[in-house]
C-alpha positions in Angstrom: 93.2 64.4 144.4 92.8 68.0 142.6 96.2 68.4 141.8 95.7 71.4 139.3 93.6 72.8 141.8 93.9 77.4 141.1 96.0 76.4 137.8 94.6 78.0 134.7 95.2 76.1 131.8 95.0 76.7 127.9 94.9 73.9 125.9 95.3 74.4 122.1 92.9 72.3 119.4 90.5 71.5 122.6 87.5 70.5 121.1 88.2 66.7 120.0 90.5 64.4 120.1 93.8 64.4 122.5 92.6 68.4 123.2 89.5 67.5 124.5 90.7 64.5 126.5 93.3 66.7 128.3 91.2 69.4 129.1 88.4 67.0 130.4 91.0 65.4 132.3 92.5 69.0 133.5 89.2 70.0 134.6 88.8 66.7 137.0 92.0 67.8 138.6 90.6 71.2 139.4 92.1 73.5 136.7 90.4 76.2 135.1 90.4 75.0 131.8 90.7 77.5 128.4 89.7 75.7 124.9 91.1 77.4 121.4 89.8 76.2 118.9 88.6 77.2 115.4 85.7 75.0 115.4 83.4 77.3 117.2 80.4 74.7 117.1 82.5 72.2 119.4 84.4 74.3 121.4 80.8 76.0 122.5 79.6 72.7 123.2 82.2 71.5 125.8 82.2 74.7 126.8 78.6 74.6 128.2 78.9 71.1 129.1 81.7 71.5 131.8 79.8 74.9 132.9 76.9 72.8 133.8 79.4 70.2 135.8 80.2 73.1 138.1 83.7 73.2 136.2 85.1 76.9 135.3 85.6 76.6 131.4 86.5 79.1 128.9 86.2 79.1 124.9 88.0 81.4 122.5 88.0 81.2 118.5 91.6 81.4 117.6 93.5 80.2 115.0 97.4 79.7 116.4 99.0 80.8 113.1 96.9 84.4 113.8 99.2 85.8 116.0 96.3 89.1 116.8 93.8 86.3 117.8 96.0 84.8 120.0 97.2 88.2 121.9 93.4 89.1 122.4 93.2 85.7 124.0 95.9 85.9 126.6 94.9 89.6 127.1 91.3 88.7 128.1 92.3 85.6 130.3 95.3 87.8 131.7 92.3 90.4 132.8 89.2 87.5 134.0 92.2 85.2 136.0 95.5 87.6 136.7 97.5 84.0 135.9 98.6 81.7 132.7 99.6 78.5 134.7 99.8 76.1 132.2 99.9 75.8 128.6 98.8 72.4 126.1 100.3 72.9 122.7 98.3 70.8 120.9 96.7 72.4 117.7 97.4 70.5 114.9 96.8 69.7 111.5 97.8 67.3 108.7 98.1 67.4 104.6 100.2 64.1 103.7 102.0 63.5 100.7 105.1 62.2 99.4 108.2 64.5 98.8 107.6 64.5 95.0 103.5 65.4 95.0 103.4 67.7 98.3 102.4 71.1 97.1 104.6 74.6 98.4 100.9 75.1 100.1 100.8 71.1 101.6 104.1 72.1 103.4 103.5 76.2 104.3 99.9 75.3 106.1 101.4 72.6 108.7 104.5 74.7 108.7 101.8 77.4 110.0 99.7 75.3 112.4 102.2 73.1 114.0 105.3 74.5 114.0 104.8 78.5 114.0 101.4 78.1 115.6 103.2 76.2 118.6 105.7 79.5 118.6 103.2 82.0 118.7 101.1 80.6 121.7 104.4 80.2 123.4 105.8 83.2 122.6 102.4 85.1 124.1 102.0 83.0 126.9 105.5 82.7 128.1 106.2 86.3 129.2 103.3 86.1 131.4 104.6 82.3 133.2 108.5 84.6 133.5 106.6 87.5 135.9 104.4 85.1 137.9 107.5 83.2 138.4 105.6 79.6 137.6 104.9 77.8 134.6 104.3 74.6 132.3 104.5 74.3 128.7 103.4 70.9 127.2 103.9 70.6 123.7 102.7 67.8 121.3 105.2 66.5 119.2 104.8 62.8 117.1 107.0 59.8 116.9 107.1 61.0 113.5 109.0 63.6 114.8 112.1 61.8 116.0 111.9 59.3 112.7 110.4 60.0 110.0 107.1 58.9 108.5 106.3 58.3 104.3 104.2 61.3 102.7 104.8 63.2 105.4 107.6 65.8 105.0 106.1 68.9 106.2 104.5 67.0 109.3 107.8 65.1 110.5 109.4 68.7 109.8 106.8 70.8 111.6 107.1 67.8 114.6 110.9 67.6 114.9 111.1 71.7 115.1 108.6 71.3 118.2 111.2 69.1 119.8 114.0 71.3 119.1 111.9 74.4 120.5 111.2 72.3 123.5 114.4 71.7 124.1 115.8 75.5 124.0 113.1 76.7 125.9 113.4 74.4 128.2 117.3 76.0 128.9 115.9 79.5 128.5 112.8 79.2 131.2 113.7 76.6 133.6 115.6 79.4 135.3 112.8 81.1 135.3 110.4 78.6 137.1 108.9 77.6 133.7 109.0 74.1 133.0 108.7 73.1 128.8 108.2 69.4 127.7 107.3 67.4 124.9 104.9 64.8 124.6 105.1 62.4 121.0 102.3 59.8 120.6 102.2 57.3 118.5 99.4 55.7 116.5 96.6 57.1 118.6 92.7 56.1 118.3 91.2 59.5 117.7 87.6 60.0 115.8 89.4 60.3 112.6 90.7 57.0 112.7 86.8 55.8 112.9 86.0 56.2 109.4 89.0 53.9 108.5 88.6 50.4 107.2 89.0 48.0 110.2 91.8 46.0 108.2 94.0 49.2 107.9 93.3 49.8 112.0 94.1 46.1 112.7 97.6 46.4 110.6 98.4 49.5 112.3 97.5 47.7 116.2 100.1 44.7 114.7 103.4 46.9 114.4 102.7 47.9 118.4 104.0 45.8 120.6 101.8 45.9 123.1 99.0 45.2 119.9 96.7 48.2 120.2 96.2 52.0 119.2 96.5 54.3 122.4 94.1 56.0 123.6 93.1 60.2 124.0 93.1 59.4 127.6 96.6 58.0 127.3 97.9 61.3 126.3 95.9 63.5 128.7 97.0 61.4 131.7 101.1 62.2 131.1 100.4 65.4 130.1 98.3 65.8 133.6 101.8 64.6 135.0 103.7 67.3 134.0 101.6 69.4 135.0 101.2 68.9 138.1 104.1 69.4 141.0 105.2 66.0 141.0 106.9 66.8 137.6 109.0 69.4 139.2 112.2 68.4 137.9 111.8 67.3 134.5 112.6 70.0 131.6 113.3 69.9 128.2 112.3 65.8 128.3 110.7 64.8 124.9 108.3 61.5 126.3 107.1 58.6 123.8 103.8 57.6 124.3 103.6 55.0 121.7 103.1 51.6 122.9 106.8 50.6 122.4 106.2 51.0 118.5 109.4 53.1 118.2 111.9 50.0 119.7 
């Protein structure tokens, strides 16, 4: 069942990882999907491989804490499609440390990427949802968001604004026919977790209950969910997709 069928949808940090697995997902459900990315090489690739599926797929190099690259973005899309249906905030980015070692620079370039980043794609995006009188904003957060996590100040910060955001947008857009969520995973299997020592991996699958890492797919399926109709009456939810590791 296509039930993104005529949606366009941008996903933010679309080339790998949870990104990629959303807009892959997206794209089986009919969507037009839109990829920015900074990593020109990958977001090419997919690119051209769901252009040779049949699948209408766009590419743009932006960098979310570049507010011109993002307006050139949504101008162009605004001009090819006429419509911003849904929007993935998912662009992210890490540099742990504790309290005591993190660097003015550690905190200020996650501050930049994940908390203002996920402001300025809203903030460009939005106004376009308000007029067409429809819209879904999907932001991901972190369980590290709603508790904590050693060495990582500025990421727990930069995740715990998202929720907040979420929240007050949610209030100012639902009346608007704009529906904003949150989405936290928890310890998820991406490819940077495959150059980690298998004892580290196993230690992280034993404080889940249900004894593994989640999956890419795991995020892209709930974030398919709301957005899709069937998710018409939930705003301003923040959901935990974590395996139960939070209880």
């Amino acid at each position: 069942m296509r039930t993104l069928e005529g949606k366009v949808a941008i996903v933010t940090g679309g080339s790998s990882g949870l990104g990629k697995a959303t807009i892959l997902k997206f794209a089986s459900l009919g969507a037009t999907v839109v990829n920015w990315d900074i990593n020109t090489e990958r977001g090419e690739q997919l690119r051209s491989e769901l252009t040779e599926q049949g699948i209408q797929a766009e590419f743009y190099n932006v960098n979310t804490s570049d507010v011109v690259s993002i307006e050139v973005a949504v101008a162009d899309i605004m001009q090819r499609y006429g419509h911003i249906d849904i929007l993935v905030n998912n662009a992210g980015i890490t540099r742990d440390a504790t309290l005591l070692k993190m660097t003015p620079d550690q905190w200020q370039q996650v501050i930049n990427v994940n908390l203002t980043g996920v402001f300025n794609c809203t903030h460009s995006v939005a106004p376009h949802m308000v007029a067409n009188g429809f819209g879904r904003i999907i932001s991901i957060s972190s369980v590290v968001g709603l508790y904590g996590n050693f060495g990582q100040t500025n990421y727990a910060a930069a995740k715990a604004g998202v929720i907040a955001m979420t929240q007050t947008w949610a209030k100012e857009l639902g009346r608007k026919g704009v529906n904003v969520n949150a989405v936290a995973p928890g310890f998820m299997h991406t490819e940077i977790l495959d150059a980690m020592p298998e004892e580290v991996l196993d230690k992280m699958k034993s404080k889940v209950p249900l004894l593994r890492l989640g999956k890419p797919e795991d995020i892209a399926n709930i974030n398919a969910f709301l957005a899709s109709d069937e998710a018409n009456y939930i705003n301003g939810a923040t959901i935990s997709v974590d395996g139960g590791i939070t209880l």
